[in-house]
N, C-alpha and C positions, 0 to 999 in steps of 0.2 A: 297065057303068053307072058313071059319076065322080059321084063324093060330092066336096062341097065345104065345107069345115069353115068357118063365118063366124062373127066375132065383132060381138059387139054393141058392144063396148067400146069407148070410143073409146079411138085412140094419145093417150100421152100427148107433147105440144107439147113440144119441146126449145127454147130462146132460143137454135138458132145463130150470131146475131148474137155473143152475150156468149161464147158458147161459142171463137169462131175470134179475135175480140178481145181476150180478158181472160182466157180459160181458166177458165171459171167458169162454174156455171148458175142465172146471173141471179142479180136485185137482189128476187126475190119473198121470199127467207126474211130472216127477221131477219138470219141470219149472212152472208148475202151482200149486206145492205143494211152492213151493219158490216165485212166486207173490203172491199167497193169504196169506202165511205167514208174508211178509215182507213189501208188505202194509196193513197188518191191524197193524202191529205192528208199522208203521209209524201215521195210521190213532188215535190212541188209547195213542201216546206217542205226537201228535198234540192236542186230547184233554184235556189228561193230563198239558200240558203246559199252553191250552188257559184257564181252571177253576183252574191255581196255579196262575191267574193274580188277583184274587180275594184279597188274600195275599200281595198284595205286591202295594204298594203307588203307586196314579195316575199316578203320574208324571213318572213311570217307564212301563209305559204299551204300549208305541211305540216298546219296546223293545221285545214284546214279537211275533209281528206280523208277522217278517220275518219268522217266526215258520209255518205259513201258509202255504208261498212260496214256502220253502224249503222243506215243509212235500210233496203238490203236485207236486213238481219236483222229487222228492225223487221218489215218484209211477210213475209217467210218465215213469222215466229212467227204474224200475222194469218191467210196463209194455211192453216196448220196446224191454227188454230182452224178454220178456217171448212169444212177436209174434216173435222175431226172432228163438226161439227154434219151432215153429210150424212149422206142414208143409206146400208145395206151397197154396194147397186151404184154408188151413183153417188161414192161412199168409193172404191169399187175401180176405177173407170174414172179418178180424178182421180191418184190414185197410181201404177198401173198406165201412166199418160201421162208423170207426172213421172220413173217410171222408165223409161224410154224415151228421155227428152228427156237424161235422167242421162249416161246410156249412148252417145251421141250426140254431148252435150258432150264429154267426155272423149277419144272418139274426136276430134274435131276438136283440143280441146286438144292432147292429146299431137302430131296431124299440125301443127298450127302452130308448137310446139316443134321438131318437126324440121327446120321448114323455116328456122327462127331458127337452131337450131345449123349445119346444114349450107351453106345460102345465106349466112346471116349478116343475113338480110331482117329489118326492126324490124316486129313484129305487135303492134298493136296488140290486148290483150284485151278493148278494150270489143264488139268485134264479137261476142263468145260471147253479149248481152244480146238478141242475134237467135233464140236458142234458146226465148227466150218464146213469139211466134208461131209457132214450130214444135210446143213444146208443145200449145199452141192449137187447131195443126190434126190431132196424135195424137189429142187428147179427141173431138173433131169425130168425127172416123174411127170411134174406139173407140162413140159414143153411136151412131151411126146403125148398127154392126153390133146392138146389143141392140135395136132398135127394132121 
């Protein structure tokens, strides 16, 4: 005889969308209505800065770069708050991605270093900021295994 265990419960709904986009779940909590607000409003006042260097004599355009730095530190801090407002699992799935994605970057780091010392090839780093949607799609992975 097969016994079948059923629940009544319903699954709780993940926002895959936000999840594979933005690395986040969703704009429902306060604190994810406040990271998504306040880094785009970082990301959008970083572009603004870096296309008003168009304007403004070569000679002043070191000046504009710490703008960079300080715009992804800016989100970092954001995002930091905003896995501290989540709860234990989903705390542990968002960390648990970023250390992943860590681990990842570095790895590539270092092989694109090599390939600069050895070849002598100019690597651009902005291509590590591709690591975001990779993040993206570890959290993805990581929510539908607890589902």
């Amino acid at each position: 005889m097969t016994s079948t265990i059923s629940s009544n419960e319903p699954k709780a709904a993940r926002p895959y969308g936000t999840i594979l986009l933005f690395g986040t779940f969703g704009k429902t909590s306060v604190a994810g209505r406040r990271y998504h607000q306040r880094s785009g409003m970082a990301l959008l006042l970083l572009v603004l800065v870096q296309f008003s260097a168009v304007w403004v004599p070569r000679q002043y355009h070191s000046w504009f770069w710490p703008a960079t730095g300080l715009a992804f530190s800016y989100i970092s801090w954001e995002w930091w708050r905003y896995v501290s407002s989540l709860d234990e699992l989903e705390r542990r799935l968002q960390v648990e991605a970023a250390a992943w994605t860590y681990i990842v970057g570095m790895a590539l780091a270092m092989t694109l270093a090599g390939v600069h010392a050895v070849l002598g090839w100019r690597v651009f780093p902005g291509w590590l900021i591709l690591l975001e949607p990779l993040r993206g799609w570890r959290l993805y992975e990581l929510t539908r295994r607890f589902q």
